[in-house]
N, CA, C and O atoms as a GROMACS GRO file, in nm:
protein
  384
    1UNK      N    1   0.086  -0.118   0.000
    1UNK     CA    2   0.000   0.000   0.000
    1UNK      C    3   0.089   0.123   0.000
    1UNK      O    4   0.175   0.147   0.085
    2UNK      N    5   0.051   0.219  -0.132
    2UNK     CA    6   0.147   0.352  -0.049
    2UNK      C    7   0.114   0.452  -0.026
    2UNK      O    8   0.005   0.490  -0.070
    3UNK      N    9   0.189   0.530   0.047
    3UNK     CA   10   0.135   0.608   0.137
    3UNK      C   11   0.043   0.671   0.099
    3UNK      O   12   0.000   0.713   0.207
    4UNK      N   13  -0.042   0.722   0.002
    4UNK     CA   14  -0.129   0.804  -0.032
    4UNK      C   15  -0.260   0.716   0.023
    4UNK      O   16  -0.358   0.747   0.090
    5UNK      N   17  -0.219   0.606  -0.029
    5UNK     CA   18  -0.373   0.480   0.040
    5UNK      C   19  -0.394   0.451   0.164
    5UNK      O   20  -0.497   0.406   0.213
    6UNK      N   21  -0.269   0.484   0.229
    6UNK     CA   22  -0.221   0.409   0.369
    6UNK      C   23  -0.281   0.567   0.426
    6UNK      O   24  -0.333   0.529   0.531
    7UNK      N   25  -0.306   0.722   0.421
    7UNK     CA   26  -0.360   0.793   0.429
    7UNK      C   27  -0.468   0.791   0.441
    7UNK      O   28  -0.529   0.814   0.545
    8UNK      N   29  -0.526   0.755   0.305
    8UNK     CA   30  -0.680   0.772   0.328
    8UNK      C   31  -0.777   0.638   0.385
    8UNK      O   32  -0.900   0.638   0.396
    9UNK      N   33  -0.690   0.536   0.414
    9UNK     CA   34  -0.714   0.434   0.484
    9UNK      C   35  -0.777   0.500   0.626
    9UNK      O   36  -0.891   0.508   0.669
   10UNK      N   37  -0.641   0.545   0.678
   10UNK     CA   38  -0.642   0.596   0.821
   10UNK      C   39  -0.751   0.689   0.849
   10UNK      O   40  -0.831   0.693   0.943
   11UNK      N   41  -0.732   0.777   0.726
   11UNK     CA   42  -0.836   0.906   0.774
   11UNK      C   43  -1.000   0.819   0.798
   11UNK      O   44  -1.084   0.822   0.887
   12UNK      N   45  -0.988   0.766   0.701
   12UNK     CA   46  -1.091   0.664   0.629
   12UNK      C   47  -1.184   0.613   0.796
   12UNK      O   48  -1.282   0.670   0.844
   13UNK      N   49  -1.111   0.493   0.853
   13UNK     CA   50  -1.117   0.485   0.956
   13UNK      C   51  -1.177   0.526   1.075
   13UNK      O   52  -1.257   0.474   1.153
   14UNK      N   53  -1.095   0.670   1.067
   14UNK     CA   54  -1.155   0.755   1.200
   14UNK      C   55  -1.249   0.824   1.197
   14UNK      O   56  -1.303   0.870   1.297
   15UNK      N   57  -1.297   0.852   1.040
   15UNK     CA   58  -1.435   0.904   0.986
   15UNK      C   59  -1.524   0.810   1.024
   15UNK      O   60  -1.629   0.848   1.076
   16UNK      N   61  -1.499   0.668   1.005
   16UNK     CA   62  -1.621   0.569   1.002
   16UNK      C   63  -1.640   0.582   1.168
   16UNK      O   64  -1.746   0.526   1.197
   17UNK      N   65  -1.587   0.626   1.267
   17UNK     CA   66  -1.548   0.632   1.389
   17UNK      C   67  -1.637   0.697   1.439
   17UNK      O   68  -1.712   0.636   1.515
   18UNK      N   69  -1.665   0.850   1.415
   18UNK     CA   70  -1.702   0.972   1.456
   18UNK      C   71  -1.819   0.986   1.440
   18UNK      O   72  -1.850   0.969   1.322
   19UNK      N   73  -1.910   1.012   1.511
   19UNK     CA   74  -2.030   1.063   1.488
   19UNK      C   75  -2.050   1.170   1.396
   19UNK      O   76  -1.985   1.272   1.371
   20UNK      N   77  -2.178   1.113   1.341
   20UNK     CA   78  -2.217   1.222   1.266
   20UNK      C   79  -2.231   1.333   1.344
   20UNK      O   80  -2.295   1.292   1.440
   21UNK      N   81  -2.200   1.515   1.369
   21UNK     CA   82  -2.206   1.617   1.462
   21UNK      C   83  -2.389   1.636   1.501
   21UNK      O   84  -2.484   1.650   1.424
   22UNK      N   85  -2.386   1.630   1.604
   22UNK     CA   86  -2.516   1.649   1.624
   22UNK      C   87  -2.567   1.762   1.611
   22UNK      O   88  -2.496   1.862   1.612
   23UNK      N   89  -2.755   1.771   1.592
   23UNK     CA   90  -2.761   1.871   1.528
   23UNK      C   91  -2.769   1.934   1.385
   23UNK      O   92  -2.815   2.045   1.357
   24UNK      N   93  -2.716   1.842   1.299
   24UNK     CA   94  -2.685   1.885   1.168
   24UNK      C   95  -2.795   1.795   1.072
   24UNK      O   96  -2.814   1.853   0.965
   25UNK      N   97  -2.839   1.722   1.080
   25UNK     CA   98  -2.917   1.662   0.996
   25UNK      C   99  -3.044   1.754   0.982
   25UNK      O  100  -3.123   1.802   1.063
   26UNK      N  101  -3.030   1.759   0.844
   26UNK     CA  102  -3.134   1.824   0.764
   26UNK      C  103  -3.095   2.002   0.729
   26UNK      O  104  -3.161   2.075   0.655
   27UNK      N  105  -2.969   2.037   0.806
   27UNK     CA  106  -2.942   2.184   0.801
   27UNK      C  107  -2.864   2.195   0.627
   27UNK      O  108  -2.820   2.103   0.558
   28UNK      N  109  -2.868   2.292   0.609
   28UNK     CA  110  -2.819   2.354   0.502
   28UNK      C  111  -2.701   2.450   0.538
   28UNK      O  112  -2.732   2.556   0.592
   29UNK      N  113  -2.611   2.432   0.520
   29UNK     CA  114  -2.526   2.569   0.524
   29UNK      C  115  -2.453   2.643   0.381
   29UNK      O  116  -2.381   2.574   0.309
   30UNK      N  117  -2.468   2.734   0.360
   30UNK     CA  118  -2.434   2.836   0.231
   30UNK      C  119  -2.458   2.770   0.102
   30UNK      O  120  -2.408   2.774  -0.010
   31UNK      N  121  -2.592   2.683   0.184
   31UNK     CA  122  -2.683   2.641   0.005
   31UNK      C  123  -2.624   2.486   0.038
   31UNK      O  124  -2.692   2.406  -0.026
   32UNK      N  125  -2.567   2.448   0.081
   32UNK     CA  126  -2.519   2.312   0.132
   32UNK      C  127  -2.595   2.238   0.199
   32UNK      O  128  -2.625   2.290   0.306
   33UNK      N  129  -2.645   2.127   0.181
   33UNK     CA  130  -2.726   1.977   0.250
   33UNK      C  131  -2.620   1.921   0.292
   33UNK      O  132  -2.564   1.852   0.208
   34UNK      N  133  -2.551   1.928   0.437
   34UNK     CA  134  -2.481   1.895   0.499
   34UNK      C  135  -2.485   1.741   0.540
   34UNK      O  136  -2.396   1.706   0.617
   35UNK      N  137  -2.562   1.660   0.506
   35UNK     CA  138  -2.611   1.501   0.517
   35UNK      C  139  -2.551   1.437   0.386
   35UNK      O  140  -2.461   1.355   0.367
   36UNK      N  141  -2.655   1.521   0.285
   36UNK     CA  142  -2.545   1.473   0.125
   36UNK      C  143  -2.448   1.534   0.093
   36UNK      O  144  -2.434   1.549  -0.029
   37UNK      N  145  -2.368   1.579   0.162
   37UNK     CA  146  -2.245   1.610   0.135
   37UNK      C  147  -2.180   1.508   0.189
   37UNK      O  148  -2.100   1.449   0.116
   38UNK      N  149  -2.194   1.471   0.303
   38UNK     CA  150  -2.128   1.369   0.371
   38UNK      C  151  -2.126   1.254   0.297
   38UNK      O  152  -2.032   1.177   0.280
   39UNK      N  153  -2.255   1.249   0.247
   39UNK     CA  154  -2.300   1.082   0.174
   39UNK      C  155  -2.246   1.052   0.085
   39UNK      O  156  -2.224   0.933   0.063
   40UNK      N  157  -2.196   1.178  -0.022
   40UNK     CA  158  -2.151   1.187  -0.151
   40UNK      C  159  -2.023   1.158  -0.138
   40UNK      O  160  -1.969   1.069  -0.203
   41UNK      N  161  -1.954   1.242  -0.037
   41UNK     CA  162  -1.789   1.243  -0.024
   41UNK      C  163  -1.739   1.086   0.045
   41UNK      O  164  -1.626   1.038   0.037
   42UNK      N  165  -1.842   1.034   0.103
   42UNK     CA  166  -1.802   0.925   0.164
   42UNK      C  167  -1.820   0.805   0.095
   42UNK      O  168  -1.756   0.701   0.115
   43UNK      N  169  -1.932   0.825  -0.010
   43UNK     CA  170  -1.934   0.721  -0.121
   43UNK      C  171  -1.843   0.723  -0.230
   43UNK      O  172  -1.824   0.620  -0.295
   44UNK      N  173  -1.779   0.840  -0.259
   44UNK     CA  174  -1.629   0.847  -0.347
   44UNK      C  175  -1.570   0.770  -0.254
   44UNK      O  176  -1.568   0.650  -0.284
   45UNK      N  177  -1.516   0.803  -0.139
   45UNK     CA  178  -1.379   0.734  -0.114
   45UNK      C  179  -1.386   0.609  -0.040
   45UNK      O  180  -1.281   0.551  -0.012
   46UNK      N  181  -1.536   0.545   0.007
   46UNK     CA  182  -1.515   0.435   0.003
   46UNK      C  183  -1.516   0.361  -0.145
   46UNK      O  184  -1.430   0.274  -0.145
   47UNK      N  185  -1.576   0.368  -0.249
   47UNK     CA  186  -1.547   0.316  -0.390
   47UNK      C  187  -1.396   0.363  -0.413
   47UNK      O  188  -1.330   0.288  -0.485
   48UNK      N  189  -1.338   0.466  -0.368
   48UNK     CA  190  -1.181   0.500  -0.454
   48UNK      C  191  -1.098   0.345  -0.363
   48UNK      O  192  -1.022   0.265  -0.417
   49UNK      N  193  -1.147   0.342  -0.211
   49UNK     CA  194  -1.053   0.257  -0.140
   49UNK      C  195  -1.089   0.100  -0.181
   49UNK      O  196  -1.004   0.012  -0.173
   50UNK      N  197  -1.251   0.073  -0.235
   50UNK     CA  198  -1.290  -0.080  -0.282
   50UNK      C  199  -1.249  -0.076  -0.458
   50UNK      O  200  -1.283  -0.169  -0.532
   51UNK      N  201  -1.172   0.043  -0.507
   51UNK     CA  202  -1.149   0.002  -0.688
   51UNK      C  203  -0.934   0.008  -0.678
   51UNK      O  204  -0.854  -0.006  -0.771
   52UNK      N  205  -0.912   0.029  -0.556
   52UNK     CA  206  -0.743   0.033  -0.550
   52UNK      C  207  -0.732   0.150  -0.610
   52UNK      O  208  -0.674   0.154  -0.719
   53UNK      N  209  -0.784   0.266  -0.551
   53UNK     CA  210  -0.759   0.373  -0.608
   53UNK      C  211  -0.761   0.409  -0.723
   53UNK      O  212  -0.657   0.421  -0.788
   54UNK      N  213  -0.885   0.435  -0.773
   54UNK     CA  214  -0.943   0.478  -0.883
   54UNK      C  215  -1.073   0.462  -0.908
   54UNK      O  216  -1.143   0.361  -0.896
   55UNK      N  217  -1.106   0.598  -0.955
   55UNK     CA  218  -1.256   0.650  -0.949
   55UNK      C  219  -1.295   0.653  -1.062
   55UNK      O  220  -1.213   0.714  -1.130
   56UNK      N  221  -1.435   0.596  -1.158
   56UNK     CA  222  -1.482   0.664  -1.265
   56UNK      C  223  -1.475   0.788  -1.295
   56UNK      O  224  -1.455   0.851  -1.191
   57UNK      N  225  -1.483   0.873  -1.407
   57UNK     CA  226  -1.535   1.012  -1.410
   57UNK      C  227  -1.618   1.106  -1.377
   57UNK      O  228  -1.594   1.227  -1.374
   58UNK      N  229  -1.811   1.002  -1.330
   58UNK     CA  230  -1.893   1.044  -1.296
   58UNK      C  231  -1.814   1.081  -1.084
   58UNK      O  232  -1.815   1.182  -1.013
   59UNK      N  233  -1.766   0.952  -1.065
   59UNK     CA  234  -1.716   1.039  -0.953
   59UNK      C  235  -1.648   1.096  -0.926
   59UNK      O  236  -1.656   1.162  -0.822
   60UNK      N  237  -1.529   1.099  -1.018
   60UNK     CA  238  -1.408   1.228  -1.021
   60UNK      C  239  -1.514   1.337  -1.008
   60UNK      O  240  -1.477   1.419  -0.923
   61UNK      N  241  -1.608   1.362  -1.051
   61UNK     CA  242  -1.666   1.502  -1.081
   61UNK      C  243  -1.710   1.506  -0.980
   61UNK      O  244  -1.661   1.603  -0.921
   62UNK      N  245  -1.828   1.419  -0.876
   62UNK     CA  246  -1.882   1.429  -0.785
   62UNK      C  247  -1.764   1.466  -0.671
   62UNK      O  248  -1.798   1.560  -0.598
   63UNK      N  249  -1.620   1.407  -0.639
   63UNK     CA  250  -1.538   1.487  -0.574
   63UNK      C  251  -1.496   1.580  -0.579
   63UNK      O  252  -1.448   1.630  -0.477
   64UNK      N  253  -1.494   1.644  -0.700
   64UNK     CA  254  -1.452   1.792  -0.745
   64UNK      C  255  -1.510   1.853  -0.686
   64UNK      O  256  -1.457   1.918  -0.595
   65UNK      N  257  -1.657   1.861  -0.712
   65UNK     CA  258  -1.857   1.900  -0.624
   65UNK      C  259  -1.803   1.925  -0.519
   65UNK      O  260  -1.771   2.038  -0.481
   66UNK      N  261  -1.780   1.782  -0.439
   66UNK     CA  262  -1.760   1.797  -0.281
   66UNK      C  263  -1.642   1.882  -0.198
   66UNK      O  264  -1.649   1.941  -0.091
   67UNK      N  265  -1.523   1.863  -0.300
   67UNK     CA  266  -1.462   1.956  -0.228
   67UNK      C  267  -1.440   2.073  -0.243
   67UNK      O  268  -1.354   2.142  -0.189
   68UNK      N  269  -1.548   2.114  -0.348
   68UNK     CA  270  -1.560   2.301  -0.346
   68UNK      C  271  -1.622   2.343  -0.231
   68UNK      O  272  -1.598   2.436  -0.154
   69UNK      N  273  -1.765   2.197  -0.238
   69UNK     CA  274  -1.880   2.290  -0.143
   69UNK      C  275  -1.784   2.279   0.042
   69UNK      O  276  -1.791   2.364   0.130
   70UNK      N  277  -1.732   2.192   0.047
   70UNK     CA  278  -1.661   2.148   0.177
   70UNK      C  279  -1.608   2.312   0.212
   70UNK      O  280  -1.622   2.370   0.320
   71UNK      N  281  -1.541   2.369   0.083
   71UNK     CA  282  -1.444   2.468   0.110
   71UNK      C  283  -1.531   2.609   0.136
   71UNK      O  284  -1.478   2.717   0.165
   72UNK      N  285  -1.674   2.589   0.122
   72UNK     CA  286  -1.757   2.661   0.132
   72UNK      C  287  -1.804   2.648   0.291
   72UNK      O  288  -1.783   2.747   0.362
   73UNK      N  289  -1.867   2.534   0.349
   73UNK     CA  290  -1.949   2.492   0.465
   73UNK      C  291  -1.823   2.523   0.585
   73UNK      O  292  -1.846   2.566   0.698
   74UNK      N  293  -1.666   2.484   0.524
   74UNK     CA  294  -1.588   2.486   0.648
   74UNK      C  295  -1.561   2.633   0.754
   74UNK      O  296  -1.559   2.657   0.875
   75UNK      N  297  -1.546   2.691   0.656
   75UNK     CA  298  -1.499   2.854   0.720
   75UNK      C  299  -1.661   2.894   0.810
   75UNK      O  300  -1.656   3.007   0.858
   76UNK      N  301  -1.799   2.818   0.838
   76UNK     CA  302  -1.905   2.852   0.924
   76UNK      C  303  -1.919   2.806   1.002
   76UNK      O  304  -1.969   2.854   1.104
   77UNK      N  305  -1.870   2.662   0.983
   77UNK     CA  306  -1.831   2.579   1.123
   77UNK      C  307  -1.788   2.579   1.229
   77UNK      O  308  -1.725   2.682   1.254
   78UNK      N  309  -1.792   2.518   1.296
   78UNK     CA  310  -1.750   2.556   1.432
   78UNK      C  311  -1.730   2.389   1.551
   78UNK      O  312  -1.816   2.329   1.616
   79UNK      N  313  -1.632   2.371   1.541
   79UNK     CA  314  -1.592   2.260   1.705
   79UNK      C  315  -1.613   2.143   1.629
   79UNK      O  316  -1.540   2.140   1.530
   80UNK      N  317  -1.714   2.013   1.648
   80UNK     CA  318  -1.718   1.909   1.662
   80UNK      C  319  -1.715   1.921   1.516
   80UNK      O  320  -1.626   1.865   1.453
   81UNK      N  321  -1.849   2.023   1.431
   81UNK     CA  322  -1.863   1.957   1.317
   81UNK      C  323  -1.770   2.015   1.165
   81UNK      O  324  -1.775   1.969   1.051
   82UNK      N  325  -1.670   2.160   1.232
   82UNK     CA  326  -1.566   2.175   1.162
   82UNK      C  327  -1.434   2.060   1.154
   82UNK      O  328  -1.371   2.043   1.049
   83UNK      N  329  -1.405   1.985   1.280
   83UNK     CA  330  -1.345   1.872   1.250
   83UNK      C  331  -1.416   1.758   1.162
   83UNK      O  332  -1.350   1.695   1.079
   84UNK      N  333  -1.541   1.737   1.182
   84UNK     CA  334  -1.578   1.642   1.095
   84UNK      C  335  -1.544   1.670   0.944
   84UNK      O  336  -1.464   1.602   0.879
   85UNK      N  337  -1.623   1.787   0.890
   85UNK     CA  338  -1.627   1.777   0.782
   85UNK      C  339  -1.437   1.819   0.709
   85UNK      O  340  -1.391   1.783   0.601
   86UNK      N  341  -1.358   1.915   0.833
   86UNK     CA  342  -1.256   1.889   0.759
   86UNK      C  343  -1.177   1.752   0.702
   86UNK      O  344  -1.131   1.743   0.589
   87UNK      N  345  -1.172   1.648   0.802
   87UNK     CA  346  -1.147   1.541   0.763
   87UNK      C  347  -1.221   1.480   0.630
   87UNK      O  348  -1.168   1.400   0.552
   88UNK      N  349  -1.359   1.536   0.620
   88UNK     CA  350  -1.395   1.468   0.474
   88UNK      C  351  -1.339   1.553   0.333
   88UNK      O  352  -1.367   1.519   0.219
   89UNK      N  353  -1.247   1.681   0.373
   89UNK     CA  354  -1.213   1.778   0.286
   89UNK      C  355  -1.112   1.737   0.233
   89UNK      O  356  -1.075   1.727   0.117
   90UNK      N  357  -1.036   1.695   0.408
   90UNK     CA  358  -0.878   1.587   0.378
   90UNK      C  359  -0.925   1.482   0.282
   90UNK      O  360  -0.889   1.507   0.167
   91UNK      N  361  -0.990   1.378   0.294
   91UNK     CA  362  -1.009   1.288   0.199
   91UNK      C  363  -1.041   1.320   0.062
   91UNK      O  364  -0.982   1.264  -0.030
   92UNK      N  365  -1.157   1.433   0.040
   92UNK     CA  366  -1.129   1.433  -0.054
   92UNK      C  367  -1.037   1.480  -0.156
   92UNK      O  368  -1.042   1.455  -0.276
   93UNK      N  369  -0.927   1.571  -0.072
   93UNK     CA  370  -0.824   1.620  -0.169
   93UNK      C  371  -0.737   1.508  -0.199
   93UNK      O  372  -0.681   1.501  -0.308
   94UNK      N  373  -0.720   1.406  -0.094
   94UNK     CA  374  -0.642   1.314  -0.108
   94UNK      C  375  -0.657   1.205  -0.214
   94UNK      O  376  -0.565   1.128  -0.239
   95UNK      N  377  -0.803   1.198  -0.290
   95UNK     CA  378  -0.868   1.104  -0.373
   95UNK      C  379  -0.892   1.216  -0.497
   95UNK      O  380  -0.948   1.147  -0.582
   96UNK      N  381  -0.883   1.307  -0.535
   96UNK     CA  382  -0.899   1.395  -0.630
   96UNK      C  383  -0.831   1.370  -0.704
   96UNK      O  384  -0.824   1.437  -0.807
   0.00000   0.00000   0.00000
């Protein structure tokens, strides 16, 4: 495995770990569905980690999506659920 996998393994991991931030289901932030964002970014990189790293195109694009809007929702955040979703920001730059 190298290190780029052995990365998003780990991050991988401690995401499946963490609660979803409470509170957040069903909110929107800056036009953002903070539930499918999660769902989307987490269904890229578990398919990038079950294809050995490598994504179709339809989801290359859907990560592109996710980590604009990520770069959008993060700077409003705050505590539990700015760590969450940064870690899904980490992943997805790491699978881009």
């Amino acid at each position: 495995m190298d290190q780029r996998s052995a990365s998003v393994a780990q991050l991988w991991e401690a995401h499946l770990r963490a609660p979803f931030p409470s509170g957040l289901g069903g909110t929107e932030v800056e036009g953002v569905d903070l539930v499918l964002l999660d769902a989307d970014a987490a269904g890229c990189v578990r398919t990038w980690l079950d294809n050995g790293g490598h994504l179709d195109d339809w989801r290359r694009s859907v990560v592109s999506s996710c980590s604009h809007q990520l770069d959008l929702v993060l700077p409003v955040l705050a505590d539990e659920a700015a760590g969450y979703y940064r870690r899904l920001r980490d992943l997805t730059a790491l699978i881009a």
